[in-house]
C-alpha positions in Angstrom: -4.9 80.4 32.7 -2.2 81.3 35.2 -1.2 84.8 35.5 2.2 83.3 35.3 4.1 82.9 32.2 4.6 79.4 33.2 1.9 77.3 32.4 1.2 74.4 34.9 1.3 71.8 31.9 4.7 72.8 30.9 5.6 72.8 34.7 4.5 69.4 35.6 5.8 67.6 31.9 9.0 69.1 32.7 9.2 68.1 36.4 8.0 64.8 35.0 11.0 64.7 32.4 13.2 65.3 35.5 11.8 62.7 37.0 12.3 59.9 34.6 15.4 60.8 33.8 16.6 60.2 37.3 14.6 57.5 36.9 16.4 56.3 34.3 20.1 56.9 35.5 19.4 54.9 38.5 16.6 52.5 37.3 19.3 49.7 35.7 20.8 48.3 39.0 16.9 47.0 39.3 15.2 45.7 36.9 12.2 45.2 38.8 12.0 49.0 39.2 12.4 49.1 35.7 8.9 47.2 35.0 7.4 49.6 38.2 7.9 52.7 37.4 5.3 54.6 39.1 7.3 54.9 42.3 6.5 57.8 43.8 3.2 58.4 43.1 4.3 59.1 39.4 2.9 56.8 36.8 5.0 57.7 33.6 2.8 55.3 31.7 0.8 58.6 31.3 4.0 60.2 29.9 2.9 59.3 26.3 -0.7 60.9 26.6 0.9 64.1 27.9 3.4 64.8 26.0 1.5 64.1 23.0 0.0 67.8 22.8 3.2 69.5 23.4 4.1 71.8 20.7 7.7 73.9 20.6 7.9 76.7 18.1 11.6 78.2 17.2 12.9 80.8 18.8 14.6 84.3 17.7 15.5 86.7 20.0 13.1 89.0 18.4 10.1 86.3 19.4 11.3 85.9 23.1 11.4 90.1 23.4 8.0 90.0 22.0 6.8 87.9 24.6 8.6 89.7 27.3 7.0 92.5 25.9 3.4 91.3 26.3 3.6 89.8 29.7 2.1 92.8 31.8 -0.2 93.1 29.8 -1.3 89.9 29.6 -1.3 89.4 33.1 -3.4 92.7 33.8 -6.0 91.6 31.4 -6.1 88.0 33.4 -6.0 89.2 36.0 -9.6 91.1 35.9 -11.2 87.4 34.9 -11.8 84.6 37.4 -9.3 81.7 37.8 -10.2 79.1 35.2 -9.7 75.4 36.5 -7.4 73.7 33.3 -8.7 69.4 33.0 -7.1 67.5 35.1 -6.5 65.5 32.0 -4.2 66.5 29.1 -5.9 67.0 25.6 -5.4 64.7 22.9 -3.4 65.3 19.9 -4.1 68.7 18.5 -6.3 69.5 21.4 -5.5 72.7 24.0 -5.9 73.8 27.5 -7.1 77.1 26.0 -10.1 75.5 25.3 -10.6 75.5 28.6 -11.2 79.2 28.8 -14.3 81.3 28.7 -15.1 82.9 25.5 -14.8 86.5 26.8 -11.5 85.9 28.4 -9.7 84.0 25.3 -11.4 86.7 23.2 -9.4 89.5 25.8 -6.8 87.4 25.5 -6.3 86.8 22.0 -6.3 90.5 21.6 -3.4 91.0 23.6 -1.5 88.4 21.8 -2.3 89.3 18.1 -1.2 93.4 19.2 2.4 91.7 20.1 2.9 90.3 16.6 1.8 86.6 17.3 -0.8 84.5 15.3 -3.4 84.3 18.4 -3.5 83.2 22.0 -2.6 79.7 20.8 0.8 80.8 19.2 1.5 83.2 22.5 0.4 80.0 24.6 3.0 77.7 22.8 5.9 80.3 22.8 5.8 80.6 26.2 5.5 76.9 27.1 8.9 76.7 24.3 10.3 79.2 26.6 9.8 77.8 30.2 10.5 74.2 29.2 13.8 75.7 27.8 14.2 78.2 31.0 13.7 75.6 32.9 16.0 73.3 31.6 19.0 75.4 31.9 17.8 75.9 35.3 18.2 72.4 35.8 21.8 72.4 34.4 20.7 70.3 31.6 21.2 70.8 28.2 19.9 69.6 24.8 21.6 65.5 24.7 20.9 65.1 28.0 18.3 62.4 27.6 20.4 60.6 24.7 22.8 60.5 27.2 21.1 58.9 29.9 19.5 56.9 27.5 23.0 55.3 26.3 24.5 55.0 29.7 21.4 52.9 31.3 21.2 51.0 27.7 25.4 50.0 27.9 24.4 49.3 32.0 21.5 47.0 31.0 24.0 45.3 28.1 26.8 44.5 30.6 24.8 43.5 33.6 25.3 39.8 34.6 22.0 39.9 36.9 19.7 40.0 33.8 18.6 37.4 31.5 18.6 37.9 27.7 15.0 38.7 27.8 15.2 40.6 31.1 17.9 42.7 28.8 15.9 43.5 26.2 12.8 44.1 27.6 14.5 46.7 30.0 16.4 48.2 26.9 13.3 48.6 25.0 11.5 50.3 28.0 14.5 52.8 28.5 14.4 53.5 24.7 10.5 54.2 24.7 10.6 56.5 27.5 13.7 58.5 25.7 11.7 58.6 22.6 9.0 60.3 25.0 11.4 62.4 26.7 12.6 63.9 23.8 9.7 66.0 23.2 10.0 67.8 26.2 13.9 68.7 25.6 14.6 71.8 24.1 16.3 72.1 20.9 20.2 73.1 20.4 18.9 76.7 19.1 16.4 77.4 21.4 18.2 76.4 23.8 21.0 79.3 23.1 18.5 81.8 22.6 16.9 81.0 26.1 20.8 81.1 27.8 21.1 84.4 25.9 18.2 85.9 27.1 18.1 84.3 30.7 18.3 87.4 33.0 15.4 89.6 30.5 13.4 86.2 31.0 14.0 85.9 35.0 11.5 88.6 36.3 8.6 87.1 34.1 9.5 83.5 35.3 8.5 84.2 38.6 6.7 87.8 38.7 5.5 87.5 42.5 
């Protein structure tokens, strides 16, 4: 586990969210791109598989203060184990990169967590991922729509664009609408998306401690 707060999981399914959605704003002028999209060395065929383990929790200001709360402490205690190398691939449903961990240091670990008022590690793990995926969001200058709203401008693009066939047109459509349905799970929700622009500058110095 990273002695960050941001876990490289939630980094990279983020980053990966950013990049399909440019993706998808500029992918309708082609539709061959459409039917290629692993440009860029970035094969969002793998999208589905992993996002399917992401889990968001809700938000209260008391929860994010919590976590704040825990931070140095949790990346002390880290800190004094070796680095653990996380799988290359995601889990499957219900599965987690905490399993990844030695005994002794999820057992240190879930200490630390359970003295700060959460359930275990795993609740801790899955608050904090909520938290940067929203963090980093706003960061982005996105906000909770945005992918509906790529989604409906590259949909009403595809509808109106005299260089696709019928079938060319709904195949693309169908593609945009299964990678929005993917997307979705990685955007943060309306509420914990204000908590996370409420709290922003308590959150900054744990975002990045180094």
């Amino acid at each position: 586990m990273s002695h960050r707060i941001a876990g490289r999981r939630a980094i990279l399914l983020v980053l990966a969210s950013t990049i399909l959605t440019a993706i998808l704003l500029c992918a309708a002028a082609n539709p061959a791109r459409t039917q290629g999209l692993a440009d860029d060395g970035f094969d969002p065929s793998r999208l589905e598989t992993m996002t399917a383990s992401v889990r968001q929790v809700p938000l209260s200001e008391e929860v994010v203060n919590r976590l704040i709360k825990s931070f140095p402490e949790m990346r002390k205690t880290g800190a004094t184990f070796s680095g653990t190398e996380l799988p290359e691939n995601p889990p499957g449903p219900g599965g987690s990169d905490l399993d990844a961990l030695p005994a002794d240091k999820r057992e240190a670990l879930e200490t630390i967590a359970k003295a700060h008022g959460f359930k275990g590690l795993q609740d801790w793990s899955d608050t904090a991922n909520t938290v940067v995926m929203g963090y980093i969001y706003l960061a982005q200058g996105k906000k909770p729509g945005s992918v509906d709203e790529a989604l409906r401008l590259n949909v009403a693009h595809a509808e109106r664009n005299p260089n696709l066939t019928p079938e060319q047109k709904t195949e693309t459509i169908e593609i945009y609408r299964k990678i929005g349905a993917t997307l979705r799970r990685l955007e943060p929700t309306k509420e914990n998306y204000e908590i996370i622009v409420a709290m922003k500058d308590k959150l900054a110095p744990i975002m990045d401690p180094n």
